[in-house]
ROBAVO-225652 format. One line per field, with one value per residue (C-alpha): residue in one letter; x, y, z. Coordinates in pm, 1 decimal, m for minus. Each point is the difference from the previous one (the first is absolute). Example, Ala and Ser with C-alpha at 12.3 -4.5 7.8 and 13.67 -1.06 7.14 Angstrom:
! residues 2
rest	c(A:S)
east	c(1230.0:137.0)
north	c(m450.0:344.0)
up	c(780.0:m66.0)
This chain:
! residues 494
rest	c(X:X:X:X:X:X:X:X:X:X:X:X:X:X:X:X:X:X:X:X:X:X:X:X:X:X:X:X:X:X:X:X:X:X:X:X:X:X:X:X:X:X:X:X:X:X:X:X:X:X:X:X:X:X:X:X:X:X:X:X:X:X:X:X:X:X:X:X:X:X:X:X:X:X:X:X:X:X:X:X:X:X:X:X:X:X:X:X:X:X:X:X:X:X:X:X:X:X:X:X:X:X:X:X:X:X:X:X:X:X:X:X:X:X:X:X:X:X:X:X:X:X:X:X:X:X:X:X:X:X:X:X:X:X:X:X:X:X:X:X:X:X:X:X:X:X:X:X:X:X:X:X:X:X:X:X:X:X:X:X:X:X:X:X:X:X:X:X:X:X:X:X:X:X:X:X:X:X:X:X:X:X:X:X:X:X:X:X:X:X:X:X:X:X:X:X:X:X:X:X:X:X:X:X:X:X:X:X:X:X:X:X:X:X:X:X:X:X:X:X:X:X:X:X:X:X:X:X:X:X:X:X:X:X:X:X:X:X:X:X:X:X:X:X:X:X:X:X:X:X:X:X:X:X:X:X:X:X:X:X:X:X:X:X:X:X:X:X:X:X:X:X:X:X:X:X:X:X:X:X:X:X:X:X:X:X:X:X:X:X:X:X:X:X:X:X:X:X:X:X:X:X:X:X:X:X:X:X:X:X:X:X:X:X:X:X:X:X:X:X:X:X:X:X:X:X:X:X:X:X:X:X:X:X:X:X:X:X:X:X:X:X:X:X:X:X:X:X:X:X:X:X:X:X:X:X:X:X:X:X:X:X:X:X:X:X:X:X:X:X:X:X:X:X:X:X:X:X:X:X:X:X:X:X:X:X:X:X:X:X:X:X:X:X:X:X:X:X:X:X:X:X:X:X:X:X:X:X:X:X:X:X:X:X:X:X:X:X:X:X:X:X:X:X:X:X:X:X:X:X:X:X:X:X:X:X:X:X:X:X:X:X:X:X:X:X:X:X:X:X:X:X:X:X:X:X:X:X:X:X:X:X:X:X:X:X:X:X:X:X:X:X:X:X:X:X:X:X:X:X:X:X:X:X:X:X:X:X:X:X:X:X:X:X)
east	c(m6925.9:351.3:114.3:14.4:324.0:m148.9:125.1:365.3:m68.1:306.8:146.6:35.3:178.3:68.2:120.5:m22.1:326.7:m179.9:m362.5:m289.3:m66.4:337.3:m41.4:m276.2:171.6:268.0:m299.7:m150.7:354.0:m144.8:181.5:49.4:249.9:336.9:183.8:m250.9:102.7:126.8:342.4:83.4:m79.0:243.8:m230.4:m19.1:m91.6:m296.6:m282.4:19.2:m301.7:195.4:278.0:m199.1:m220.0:338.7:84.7:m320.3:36.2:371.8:m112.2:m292.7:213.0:250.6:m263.7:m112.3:341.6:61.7:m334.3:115.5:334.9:m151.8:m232.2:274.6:225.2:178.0:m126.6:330.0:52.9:m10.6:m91.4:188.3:163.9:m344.9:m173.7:301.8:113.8:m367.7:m192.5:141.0:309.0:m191.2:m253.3:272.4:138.3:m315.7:m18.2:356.2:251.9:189.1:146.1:m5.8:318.8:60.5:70.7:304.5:4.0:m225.0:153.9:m38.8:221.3:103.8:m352.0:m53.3:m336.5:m11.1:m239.2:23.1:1.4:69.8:m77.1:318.5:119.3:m319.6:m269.3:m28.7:m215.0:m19.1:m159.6:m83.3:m175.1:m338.8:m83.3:160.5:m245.7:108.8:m83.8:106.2:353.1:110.6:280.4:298.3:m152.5:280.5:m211.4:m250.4:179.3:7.9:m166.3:m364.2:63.1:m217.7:197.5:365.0:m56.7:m208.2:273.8:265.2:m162.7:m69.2:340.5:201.0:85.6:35.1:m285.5:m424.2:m197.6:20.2:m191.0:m30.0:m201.9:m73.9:m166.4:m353.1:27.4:189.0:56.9:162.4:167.5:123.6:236.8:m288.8:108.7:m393.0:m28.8:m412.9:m37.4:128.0:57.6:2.4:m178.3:m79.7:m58.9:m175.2:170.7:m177.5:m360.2:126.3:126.4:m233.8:m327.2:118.7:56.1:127.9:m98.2:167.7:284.1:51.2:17.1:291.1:168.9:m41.7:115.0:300.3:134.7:390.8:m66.2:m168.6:275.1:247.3:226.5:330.5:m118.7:m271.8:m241.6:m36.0:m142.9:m345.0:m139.6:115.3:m171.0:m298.0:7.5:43.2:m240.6:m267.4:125.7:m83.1:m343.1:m118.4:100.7:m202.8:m225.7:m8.3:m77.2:m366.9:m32.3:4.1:m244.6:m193.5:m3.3:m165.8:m249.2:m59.5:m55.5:m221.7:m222.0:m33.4:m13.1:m335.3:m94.0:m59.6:m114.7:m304.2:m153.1:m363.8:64.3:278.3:m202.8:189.7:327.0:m151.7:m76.7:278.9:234.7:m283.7:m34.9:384.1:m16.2:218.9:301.2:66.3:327.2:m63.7:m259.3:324.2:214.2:m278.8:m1.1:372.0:m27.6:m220.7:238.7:324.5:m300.0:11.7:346.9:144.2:m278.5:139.9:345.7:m100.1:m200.3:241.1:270.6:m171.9:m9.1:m370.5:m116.3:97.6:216.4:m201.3:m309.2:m178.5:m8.6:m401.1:115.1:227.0:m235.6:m287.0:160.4:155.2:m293.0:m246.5:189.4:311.2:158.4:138.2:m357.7:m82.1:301.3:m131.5:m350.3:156.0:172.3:m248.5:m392.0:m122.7:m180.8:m380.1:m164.7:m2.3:227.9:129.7:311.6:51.6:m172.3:234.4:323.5:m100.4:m57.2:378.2:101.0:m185.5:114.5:333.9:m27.4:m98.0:m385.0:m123.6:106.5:236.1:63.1:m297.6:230.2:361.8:53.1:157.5:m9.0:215.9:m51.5:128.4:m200.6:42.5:m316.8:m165.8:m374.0:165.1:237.3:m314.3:m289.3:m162.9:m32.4:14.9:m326.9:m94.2:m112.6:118.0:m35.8:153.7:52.2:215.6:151.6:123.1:63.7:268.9:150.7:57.1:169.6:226.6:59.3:56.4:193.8:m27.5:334.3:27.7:314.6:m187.8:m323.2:m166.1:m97.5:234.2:m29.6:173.0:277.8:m98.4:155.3:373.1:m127.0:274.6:12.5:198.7:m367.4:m240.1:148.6:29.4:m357.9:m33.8:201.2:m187.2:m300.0:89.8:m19.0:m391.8:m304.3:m333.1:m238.5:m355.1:m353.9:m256.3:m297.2:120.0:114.4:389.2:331.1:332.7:317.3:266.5:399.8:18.6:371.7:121.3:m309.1:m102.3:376.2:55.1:m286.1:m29.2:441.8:m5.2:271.0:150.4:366.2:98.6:188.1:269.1:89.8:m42.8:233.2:278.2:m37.2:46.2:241.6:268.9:m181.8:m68.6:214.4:304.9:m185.3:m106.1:330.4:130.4:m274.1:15.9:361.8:m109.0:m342.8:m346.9:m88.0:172.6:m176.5:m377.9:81.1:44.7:m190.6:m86.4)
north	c(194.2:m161.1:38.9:m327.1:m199.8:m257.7:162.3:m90.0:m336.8:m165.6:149.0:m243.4:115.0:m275.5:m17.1:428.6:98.1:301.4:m50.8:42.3:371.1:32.5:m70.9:201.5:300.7:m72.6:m50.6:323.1:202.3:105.7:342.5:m94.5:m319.0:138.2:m100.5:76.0:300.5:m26.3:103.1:m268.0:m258.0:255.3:66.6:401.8:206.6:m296.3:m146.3:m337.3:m163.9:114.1:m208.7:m271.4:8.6:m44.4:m285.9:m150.0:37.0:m147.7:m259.5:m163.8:m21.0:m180.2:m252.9:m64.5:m53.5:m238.8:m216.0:m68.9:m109.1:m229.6:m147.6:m106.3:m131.4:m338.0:m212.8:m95.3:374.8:157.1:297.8:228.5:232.9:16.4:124.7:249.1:118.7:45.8:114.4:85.5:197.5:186.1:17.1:103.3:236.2:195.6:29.6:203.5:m286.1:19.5:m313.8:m232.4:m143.9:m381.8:m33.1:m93.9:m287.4:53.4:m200.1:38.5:m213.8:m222.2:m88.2:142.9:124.3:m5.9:292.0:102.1:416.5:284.8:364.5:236.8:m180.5:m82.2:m117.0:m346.3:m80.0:m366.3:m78.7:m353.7:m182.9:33.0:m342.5:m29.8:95.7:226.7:m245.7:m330.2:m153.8:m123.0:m205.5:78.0:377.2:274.0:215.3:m265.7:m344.4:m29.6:284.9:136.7:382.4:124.3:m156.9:8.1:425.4:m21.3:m195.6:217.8:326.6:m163.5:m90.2:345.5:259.6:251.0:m124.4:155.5:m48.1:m186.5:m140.3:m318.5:m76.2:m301.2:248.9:m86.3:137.0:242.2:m2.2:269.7:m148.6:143.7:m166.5:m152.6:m255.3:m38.7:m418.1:m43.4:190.7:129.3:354.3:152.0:236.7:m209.5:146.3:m280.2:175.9:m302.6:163.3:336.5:11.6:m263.8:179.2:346.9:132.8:281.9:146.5:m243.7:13.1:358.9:m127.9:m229.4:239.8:306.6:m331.5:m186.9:322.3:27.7:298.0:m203.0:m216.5:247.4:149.8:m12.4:m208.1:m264.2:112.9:317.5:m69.3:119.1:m367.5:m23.9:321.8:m96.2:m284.8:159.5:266.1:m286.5:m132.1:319.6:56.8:m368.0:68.2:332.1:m221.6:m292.7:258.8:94.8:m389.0:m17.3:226.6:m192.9:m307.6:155.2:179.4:m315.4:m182.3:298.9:m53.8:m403.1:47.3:269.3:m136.9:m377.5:196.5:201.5:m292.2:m45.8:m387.9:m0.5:m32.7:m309.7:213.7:319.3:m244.2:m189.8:338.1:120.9:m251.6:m71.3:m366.7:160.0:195.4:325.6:m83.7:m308.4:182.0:181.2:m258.1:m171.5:373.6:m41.7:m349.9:102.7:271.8:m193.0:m259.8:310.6:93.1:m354.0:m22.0:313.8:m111.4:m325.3:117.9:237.1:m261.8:m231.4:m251.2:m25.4:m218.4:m360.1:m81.1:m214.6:245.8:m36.8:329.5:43.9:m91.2:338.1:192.7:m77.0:121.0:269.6:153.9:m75.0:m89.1:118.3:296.2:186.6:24.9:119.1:295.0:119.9:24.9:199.9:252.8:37.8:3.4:72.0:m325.8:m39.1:m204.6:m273.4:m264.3:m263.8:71.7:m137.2:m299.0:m47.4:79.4:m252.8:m256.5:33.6:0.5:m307.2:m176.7:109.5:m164.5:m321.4:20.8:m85.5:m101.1:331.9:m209.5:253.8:273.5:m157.2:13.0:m227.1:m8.9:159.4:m238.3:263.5:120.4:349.6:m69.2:m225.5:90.0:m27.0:269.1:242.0:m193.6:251.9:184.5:m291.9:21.0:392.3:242.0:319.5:268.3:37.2:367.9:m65.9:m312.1:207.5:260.4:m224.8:m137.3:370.1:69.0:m302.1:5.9:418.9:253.8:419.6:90.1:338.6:93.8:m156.7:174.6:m323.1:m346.6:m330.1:m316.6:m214.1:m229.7:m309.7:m181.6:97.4:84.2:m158.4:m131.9:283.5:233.7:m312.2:m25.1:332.6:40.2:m312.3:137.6:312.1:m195.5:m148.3:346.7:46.2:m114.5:63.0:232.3:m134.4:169.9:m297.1:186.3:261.2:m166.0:153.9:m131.4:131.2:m74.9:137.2:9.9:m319.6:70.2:m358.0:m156.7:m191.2:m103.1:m85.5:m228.0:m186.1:m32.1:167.9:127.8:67.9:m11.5:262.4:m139.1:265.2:m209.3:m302.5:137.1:47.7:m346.3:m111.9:198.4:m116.2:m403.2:m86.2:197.1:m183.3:m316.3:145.9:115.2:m354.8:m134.3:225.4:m164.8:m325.0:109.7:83.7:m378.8:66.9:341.8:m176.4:m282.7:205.0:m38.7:252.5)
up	c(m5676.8:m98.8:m336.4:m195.5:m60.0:m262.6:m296.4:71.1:m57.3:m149.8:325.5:361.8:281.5:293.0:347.5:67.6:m163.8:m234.6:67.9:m208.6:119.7:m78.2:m316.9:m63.2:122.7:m255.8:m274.5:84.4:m3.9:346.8:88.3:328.4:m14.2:m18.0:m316.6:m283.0:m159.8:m358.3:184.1:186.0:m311.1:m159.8:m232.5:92.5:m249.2:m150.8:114.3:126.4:m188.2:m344.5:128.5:112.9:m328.6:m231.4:228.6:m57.9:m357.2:m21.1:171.1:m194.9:m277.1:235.9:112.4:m335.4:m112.4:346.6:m72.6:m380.7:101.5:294.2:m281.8:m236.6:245.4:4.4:236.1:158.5:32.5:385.3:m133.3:246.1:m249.3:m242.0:373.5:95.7:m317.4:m195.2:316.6:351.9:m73.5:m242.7:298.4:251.3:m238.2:m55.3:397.8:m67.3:119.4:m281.7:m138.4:295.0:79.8:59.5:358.1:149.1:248.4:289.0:294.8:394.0:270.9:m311.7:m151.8:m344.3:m152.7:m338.0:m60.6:m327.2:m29.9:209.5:10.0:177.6:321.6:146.8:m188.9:m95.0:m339.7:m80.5:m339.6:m88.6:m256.4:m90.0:m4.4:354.7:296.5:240.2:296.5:m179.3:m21.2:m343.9:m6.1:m224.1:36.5:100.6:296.4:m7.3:45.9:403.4:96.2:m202.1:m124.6:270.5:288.9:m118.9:m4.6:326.9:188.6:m141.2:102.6:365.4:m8.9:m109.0:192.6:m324.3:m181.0:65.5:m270.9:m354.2:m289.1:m128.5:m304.7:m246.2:m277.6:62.9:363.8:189.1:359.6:247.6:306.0:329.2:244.0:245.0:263.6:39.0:m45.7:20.4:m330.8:m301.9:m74.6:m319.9:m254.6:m365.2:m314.3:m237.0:m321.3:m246.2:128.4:m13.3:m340.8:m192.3:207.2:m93.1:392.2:m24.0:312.6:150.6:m185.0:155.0:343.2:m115.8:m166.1:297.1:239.2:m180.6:m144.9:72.0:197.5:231.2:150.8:m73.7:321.3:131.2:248.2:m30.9:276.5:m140.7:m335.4:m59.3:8.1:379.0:49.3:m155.5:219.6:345.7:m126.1:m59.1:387.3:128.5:m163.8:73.2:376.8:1.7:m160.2:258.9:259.6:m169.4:m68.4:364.9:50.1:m264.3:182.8:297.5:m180.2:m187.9:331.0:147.9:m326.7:82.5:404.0:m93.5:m296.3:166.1:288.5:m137.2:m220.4:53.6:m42.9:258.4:339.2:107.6:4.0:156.3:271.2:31.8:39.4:244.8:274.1:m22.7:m170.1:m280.3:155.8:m207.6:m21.8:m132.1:m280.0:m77.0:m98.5:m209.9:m191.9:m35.0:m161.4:m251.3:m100.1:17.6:m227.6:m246.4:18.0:m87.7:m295.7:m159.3:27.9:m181.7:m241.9:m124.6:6.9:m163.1:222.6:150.7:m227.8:m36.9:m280.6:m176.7:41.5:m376.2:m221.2:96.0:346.0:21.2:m187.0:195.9:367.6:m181.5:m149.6:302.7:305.1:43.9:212.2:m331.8:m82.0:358.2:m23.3:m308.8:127.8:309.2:m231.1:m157.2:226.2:346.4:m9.9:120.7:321.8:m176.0:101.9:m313.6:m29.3:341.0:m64.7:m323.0:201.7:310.3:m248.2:m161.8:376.8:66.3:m254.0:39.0:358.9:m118.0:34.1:m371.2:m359.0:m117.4:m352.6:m184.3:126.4:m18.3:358.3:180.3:426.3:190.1:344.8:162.7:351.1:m142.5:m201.7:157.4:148.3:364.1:m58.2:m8.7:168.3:104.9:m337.8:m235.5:m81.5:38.2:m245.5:m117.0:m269.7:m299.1:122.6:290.8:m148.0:m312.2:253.8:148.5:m331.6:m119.1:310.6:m43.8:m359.3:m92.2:144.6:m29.5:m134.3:73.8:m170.9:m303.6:89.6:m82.6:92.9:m50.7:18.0:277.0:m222.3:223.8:m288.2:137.7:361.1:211.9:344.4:161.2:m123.8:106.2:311.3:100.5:m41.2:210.1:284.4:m17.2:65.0:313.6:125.6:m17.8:202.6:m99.9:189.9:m86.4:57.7:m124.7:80.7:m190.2:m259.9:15.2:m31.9:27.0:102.9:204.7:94.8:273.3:132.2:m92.3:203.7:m287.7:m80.3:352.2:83.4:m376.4:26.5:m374.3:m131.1:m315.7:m101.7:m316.7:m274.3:17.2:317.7:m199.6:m239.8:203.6:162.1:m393.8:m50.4:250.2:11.8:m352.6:m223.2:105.3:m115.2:m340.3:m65.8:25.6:m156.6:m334.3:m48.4:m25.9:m285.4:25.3:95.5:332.0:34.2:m69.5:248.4:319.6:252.2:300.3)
């Protein structure tokens, strides 16, 4: 079963650009991801945790040193040169950048970013206060006064044509950015360096320093630096990976179609797909809702953003402990299941509720009104039974994948699962019917030719052509809108 990524927990990646398996790789010093050897740090000749252990060392005495000076200072001090001068140069210099330099003015088409540091030609490192946030604006602020930290380097790397990657940090967290046009979400891998350093992390500490090391955005040309690499590599694997997910989503639906199927308490559907009342097809698409059901909880729940926000402390901990689909993953990894059929019940009541049907306040949920979850959307099953067996049967389909370069199972990162992944596995739907045997109890389902697509008028269009329509439509306007602030920017409307 997958290996465990809680331990890195000072450690959040957002929005896909290094994901969590990613990071793990990195963690592990896995042999296969290109860029690990002591060599390329250019540490040949030593091992890399004796490197990384001296760094560690330097830099508790650093933080120390920071946190005293932060305690004794004025109040009317800003405290940017106690934050760069006690604690992230020192940090930056045990990742081998040297002395930073100050950077020189930053300006494209006549608009200047005042991004405080550089690294060679092309790395931008802006360094900032630690009692400035890196998404808040603080007037009177150099890097922070129009723009927050976080978006004056993001909008900068969008904007240049010589610029990748960068960091940007306020001393009590660390970001890496890439140049990502992507407007829906942020992208970006955080290091919470207070947590780190005051709870002792240093496994996690490792990871930062294998990641930010100078070595890492190092190249003649931008797009060849191992960070870009490590990128496309993660690309690659997640599309090798999308392809099993696919796979997963059928099996997941062959485990529902039989499981709903052979239920002694499920007459009333045997006979309904018998004498023709309920069309197969139709059985079908009431299997797909409750997977796209699943799907869309994972996605939440791993953002975050399932509950309501003003869900009560017991509130969260009650659906998390008993109810929610975290619980039902880590069940799947781990058991067959038995006949019996709870878990079901449990799930159709979050589903319910999430439709509108019931009081969600003793779980923090809030309703949806959406049709997706409504009792219509899956009439005919709405109030069937099936086994834990099959159910976690179809939740370990959707939720882990057999990585066989890895020679091991991972979890699916639904956290940072995009729409280009969702919707390819929603246009590879539309290319299966079911094939149905009630007396015997079987399900399965088959290639349709683009019946199902053709009659239903589904059809999905892939973000890389969304991109391009972006690209030539809306970039002109965010070009002129970035001259006139980020007001301008956060008042479009499309």
């Amino acid at each position: 079963m997958p290996k465990s990524k809680d331990q890195l927990t000072t450690i959040r990646t957002e929005g896909s650009l290094l994901p969590a398996d990613l990071l793990a790789r990195v963690s592990d010093e896995d042999g296969t991801l290109d860029g690990m050897t002591p060599a390329s740090y250019h540490r040949s000749g030593e091992r890399l945790n004796e490197a990384i252990s001296r760094s560690w060392t330097a830099l508790q005495s650093a933080w120390s040193h920071f946190q005293a000076g932060l305690e004794s200072l004025p109040a009317d001090d800003r405290g940017t040169t106690i934050t760069r001068e006690r604690w992230l140069l020192p940090l930056f210099r045990e990742l081998d950048y040297g002395r930073l330099h100050t950077a020189e003015r930053f300006e494209i088409e006549g608009k200047s970013y005042p991004i405080s540091h550089s690294w060679g030609l092309n790395v931008p490192i802006h360094l900032v206060s630690a009692k400035v946030g890196l998404d808040k604006t603080m007037r009177g602020v150099a890097g922070a006064a129009t723009a927050s930290p976080h978006s004056l380097l993001q909008v900068f790397l969008n904007r240049s044509d010589d610029h990748l990657w960068g960091f940007v940090s306020n001393g009590n967290k660390l970001r890496v950015l890439r140049d990502n046009l992507t407007l829906t979400r942020q992208a970006y891998v955080e290091f919470d360096l207070e947590a780190m350093m005051n709870g002792d992390a240093y496994s996690d500490f490792r990871v930062l320093w294998l990641l930010c090391h100078q070595s890492r955005v190092e190249a003649d040309r931008p797009s060849d630096c191992w960070l870009e690499k490590w990128m496309k590599e993660a690309e690659d694997r997640g599309a090798r990976a999308l392809e099993h997910l696919r796979g997963g989503v059928e099996a997941a639906i062959t485990a529902l179609g039989v499981g709903f199927l052979e239920h002694p308490a499920n007459g009333a559907l045997r006979e309904s797909l018998r004498d023709g009342r309920l069309d197969k097809q139709n059985y079908y698409r009431q299997l797909l809702r409750i997977i796209y059901r699943l799907l869309f909880m994972f996605v939440a729940e791993d953002r975050d953003l399932l509950l309501g926000p003003d869900a009560t402390d017991a509130a969260r901990e009650r659906y998390k402990s008993f109810y929610s689909t975290q619980r039902l993953r880590t069940m799947a990894a781990k058991f067959v299941g038995t006949r019996h059929g709870d878990l079901f019940e449990a799930l159709r009541l979050v589903m319910r509720l999430l439709g509108g049907a019931g009081d969600g306040a003793p779980l923090g949920i809030l309703p949806l009104g959406s049709f997706l979850f409504s009792d219509k959307a899956v009439a005919d099953i709405s109030d069937c039974k099936i086994s834990n067996r099959q159910l976690l049967s179809a939740v370990r389909s959707l939720s882990l994948i057999d990585d066989r370069e890895a020679r091991s199972w991972r979890n699916v990162d639904y956290k940072n699962l995009g729409p280009e992944e969702l919707g390819s596995v929603y246009e590879s739907l539309l290319e299966l019917h079911p094939h149905i045997n009630v007396d015997a109890r079987s399900f399965a389902l088959q290639t349709a030719g683009g019946n199902e697509r053709k009659t239903s008028g589904s059809y999905y269009t892939p973000s890389s052509l969304i991109k391009v329509l972006l690209d030539s439509a809306l970039e002109p306007v965010l070009d002129e809108a970035a001259k006139k602030g980020e007001d301008a920017i956060l008042n479009l409307k499309v």
